[in-house]
N, CA, C and O of each residue as an XYZ file, in Angstrom:
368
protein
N      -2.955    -37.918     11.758
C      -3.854    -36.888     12.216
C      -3.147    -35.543     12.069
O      -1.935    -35.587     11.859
N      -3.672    -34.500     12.141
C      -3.386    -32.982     11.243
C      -3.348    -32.535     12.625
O      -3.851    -33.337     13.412
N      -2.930    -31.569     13.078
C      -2.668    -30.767     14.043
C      -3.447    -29.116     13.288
O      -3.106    -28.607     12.220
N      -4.423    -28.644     14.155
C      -4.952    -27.404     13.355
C      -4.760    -26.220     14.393
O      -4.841    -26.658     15.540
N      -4.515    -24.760     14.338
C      -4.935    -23.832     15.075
C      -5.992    -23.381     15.081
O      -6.336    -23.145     13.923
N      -6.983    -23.031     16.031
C      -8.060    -22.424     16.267
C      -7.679    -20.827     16.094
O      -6.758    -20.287     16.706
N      -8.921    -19.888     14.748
C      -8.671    -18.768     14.414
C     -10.304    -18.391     14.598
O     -11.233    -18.841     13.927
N     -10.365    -17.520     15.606
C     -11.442    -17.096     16.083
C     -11.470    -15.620     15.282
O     -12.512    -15.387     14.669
N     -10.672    -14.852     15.249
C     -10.997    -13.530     14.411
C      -9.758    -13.657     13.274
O      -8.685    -14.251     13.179
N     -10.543    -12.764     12.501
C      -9.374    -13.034     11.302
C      -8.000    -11.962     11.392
O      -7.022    -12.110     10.659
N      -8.128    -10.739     12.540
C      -6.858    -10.848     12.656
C      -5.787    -11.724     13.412
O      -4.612    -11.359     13.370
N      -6.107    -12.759     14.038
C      -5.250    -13.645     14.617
C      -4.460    -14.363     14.071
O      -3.482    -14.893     14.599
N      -5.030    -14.506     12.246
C      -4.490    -15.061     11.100
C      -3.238    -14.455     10.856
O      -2.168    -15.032     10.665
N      -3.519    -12.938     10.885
C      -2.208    -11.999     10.489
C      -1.297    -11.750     11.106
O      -0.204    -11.356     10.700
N      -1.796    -12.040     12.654
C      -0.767    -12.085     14.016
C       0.127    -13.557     13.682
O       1.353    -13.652     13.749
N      -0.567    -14.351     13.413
C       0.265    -15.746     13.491
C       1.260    -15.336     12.315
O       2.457    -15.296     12.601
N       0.856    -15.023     10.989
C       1.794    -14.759     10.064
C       2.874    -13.716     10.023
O       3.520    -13.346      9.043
N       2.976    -13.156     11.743
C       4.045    -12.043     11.516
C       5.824    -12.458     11.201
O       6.281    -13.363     11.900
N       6.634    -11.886     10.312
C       7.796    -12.618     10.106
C       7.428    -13.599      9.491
O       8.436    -14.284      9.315
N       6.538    -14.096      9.039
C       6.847    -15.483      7.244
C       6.831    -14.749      6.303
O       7.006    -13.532      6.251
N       6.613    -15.495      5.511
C       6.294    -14.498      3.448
C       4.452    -15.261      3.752
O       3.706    -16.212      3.986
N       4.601    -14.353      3.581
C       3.295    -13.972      2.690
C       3.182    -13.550      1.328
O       4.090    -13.162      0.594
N       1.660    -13.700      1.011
C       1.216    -13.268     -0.391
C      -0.303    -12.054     -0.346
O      -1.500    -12.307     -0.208
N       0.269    -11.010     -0.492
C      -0.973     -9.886     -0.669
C      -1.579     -9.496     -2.280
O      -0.931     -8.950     -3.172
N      -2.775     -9.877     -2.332
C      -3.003     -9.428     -3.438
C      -3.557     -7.917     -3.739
O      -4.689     -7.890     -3.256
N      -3.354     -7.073     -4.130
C      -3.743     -5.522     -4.150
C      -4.828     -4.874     -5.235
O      -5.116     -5.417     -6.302
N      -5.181     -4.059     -4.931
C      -6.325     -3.057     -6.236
C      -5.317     -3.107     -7.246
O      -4.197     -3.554     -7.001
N      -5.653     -2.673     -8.370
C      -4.961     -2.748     -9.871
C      -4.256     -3.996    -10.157
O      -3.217     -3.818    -10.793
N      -4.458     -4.893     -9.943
C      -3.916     -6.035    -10.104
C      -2.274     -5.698    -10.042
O      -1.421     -5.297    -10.835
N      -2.333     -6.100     -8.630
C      -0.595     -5.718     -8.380
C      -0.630     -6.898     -6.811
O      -1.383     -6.888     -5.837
N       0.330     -7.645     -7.106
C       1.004     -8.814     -6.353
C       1.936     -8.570     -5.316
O       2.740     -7.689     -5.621
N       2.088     -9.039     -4.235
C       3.500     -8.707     -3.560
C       3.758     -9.586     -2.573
O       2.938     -9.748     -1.669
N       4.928    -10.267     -2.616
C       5.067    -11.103     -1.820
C       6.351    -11.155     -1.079
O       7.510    -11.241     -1.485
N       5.641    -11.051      0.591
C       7.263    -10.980      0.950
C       6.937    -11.314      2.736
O       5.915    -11.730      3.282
N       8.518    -10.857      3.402
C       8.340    -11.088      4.758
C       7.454     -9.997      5.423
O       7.720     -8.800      5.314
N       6.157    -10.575      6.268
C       5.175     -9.421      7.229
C       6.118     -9.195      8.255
O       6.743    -10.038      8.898
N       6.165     -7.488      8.370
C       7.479     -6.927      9.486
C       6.133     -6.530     10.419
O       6.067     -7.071     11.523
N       5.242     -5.763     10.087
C       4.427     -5.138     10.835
C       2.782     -4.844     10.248
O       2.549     -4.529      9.081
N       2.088     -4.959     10.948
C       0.955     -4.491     10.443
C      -0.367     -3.415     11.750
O      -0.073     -3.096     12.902
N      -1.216     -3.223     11.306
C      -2.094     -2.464     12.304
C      -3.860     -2.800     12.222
O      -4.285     -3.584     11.374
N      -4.637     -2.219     13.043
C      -6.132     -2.239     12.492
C      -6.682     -1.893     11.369
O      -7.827     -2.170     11.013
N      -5.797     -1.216     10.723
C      -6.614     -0.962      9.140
C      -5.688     -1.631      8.161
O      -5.546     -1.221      7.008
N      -5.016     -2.751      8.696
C      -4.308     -3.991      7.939
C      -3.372     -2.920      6.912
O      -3.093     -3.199      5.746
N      -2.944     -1.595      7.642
C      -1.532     -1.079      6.863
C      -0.798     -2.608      6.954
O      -1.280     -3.536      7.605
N       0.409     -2.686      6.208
C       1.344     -3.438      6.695
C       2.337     -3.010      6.186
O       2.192     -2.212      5.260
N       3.720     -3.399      6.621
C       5.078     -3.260      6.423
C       5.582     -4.698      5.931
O       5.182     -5.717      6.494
N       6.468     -4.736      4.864
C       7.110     -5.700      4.145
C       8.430     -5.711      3.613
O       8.948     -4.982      2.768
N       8.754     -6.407      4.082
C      10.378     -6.902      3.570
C      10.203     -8.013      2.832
O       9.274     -8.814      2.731
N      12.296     -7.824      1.850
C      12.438     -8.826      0.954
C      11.076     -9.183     -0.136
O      10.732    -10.350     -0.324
N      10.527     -8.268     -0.661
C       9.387     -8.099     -1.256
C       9.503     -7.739     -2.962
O       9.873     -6.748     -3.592
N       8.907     -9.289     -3.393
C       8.456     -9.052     -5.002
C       6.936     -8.754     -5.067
O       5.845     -9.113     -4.623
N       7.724     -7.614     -6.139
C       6.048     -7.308     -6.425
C       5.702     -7.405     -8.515
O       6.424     -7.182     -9.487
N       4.931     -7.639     -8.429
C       4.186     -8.417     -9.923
C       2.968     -7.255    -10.257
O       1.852     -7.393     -9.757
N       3.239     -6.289    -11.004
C       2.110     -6.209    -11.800
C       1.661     -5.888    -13.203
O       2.025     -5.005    -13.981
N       0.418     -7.230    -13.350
C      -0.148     -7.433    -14.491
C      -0.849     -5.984    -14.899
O      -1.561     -5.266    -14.196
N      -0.308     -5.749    -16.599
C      -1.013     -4.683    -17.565
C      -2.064     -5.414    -17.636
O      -2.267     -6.619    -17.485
N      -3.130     -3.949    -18.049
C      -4.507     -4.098    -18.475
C      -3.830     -5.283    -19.682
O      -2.743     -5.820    -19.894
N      -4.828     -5.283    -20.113
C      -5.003     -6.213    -22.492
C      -5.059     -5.162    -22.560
O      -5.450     -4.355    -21.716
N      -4.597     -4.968    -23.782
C      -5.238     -3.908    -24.746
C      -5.800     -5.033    -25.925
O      -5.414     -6.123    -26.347
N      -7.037     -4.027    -26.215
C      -7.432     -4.702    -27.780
C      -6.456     -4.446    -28.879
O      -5.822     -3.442    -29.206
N      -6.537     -5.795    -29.401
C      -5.338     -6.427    -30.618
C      -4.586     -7.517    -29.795
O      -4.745     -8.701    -30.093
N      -3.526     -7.036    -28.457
C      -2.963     -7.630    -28.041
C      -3.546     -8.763    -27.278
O      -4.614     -8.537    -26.710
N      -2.884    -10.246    -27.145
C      -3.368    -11.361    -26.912
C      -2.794    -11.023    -25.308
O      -3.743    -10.905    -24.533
N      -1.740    -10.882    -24.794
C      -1.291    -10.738    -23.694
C      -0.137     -9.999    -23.598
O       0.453     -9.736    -24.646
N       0.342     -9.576    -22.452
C       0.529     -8.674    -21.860
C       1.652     -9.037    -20.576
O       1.223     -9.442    -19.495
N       3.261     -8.827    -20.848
C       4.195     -9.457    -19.897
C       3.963     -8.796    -18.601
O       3.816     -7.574    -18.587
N       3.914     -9.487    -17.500
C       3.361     -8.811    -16.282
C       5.020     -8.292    -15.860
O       6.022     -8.902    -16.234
N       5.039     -7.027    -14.997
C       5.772     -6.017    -14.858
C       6.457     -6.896    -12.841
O       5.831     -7.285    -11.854
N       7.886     -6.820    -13.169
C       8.255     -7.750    -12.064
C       9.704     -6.429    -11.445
O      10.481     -5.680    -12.038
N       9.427     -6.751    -10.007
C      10.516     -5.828     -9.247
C      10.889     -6.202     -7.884
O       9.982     -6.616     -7.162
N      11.901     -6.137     -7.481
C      12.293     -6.900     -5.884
C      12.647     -5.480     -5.348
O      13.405     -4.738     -5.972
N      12.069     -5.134     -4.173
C      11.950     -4.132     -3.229
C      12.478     -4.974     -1.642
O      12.040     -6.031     -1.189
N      13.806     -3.845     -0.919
C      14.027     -4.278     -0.079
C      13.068     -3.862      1.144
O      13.482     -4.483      2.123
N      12.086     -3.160      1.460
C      10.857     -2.942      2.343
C      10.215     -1.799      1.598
O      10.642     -0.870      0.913
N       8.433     -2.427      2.186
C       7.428     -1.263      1.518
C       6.314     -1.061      2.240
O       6.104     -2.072      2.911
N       5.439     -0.172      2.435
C       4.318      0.012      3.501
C       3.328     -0.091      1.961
O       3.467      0.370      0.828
N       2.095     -1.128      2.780
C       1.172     -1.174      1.838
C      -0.177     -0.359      2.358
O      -0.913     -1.164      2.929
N      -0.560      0.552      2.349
C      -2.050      1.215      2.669
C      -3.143     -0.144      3.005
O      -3.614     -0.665      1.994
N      -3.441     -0.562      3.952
C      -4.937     -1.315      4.403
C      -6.115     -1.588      2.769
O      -6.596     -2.573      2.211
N      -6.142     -0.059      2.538
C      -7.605      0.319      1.929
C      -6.940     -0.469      0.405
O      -7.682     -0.300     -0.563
N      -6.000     -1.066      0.194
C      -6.077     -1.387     -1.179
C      -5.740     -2.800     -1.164
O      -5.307     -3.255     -2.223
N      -5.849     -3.549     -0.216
C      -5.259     -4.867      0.402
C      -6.373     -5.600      0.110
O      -7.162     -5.761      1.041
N      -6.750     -6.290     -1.397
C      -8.340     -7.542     -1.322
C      -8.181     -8.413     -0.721
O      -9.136     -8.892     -0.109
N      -6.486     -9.175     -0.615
C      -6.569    -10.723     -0.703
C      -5.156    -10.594      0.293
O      -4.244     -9.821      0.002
N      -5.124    -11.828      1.990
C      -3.986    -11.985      2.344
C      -3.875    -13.213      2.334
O      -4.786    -13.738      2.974
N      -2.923    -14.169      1.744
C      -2.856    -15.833      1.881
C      -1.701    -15.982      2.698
O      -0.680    -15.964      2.010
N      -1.506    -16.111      3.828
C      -0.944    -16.625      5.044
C      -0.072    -17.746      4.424
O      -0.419    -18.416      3.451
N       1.442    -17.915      5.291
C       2.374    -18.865      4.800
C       1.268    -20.672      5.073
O       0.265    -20.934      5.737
N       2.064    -21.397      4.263
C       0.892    -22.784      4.748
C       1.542    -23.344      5.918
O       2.674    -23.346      6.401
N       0.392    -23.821      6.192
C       0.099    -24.160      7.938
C       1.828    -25.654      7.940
O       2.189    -26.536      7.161
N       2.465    -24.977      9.621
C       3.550    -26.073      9.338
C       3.411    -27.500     10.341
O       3.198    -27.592     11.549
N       3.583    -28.339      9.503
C       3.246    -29.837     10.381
C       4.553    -30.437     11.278
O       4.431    -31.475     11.929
C-alpha cells in the first residue's frame, strides 16, 4: 500500500518541496533545475546549485540545434515566467 499526502491548494505542493531539487520549466524554452531556497505568492523563487538548459529556436536548414547548458551557484526566477513546477518524487 502507497502512503499519499493530501494537497488541497497547489501552493502546499511548493511548501512541501522547499529544500529538494526541483524542476522549473520557464518562457523561452529555458530549464532549471535545482535546490528550492525560497519562494512567495507570485511563485518568485530562489534557487540553488542550479542547472539551467536552454534550447535554441531551429532555424530553417538546420535539423537541430545543441541546447545551451550552465551550472549557477543561486538565481531568483520572476513568478510571471514560471509555466511548469515538477516537485521532487513523492518519498516511500
Amino acid at each position: 500500500m502507497s502512503s499519499s499526502i493530501q494537497i488541497d491548494e497547489p501552493f502546499e505542493l511548493v511548501k512541501l518541496s522547499l529544500d529538494e531539487r526541483i524542476q522549473v520549466k520557464c518562457r523561452g524554452d529555458r530549464y532549471l533545475r535545482g535546490r528550492l531556497v525560497a519562494y512567495d505568492s507570485h511563485l518568485n523563487m530562489v534557487l540553488s546549485e542550479v542547472e539551467e538548459v536552454i534550447e535554441p529556436p531551429v532555424k530553417e536548414g538546420v535539423k537541430h540545434r545543441r541546447p545551451i547548458r550552465r551550472d549557477l551557484d543561486t538565481i531568483f526566477v520572476r513568478g510571471d515566467g514560471i509555466i511548469l513546477v515538477n516537485p521532487p518524487p513523492a518519498r516511500r
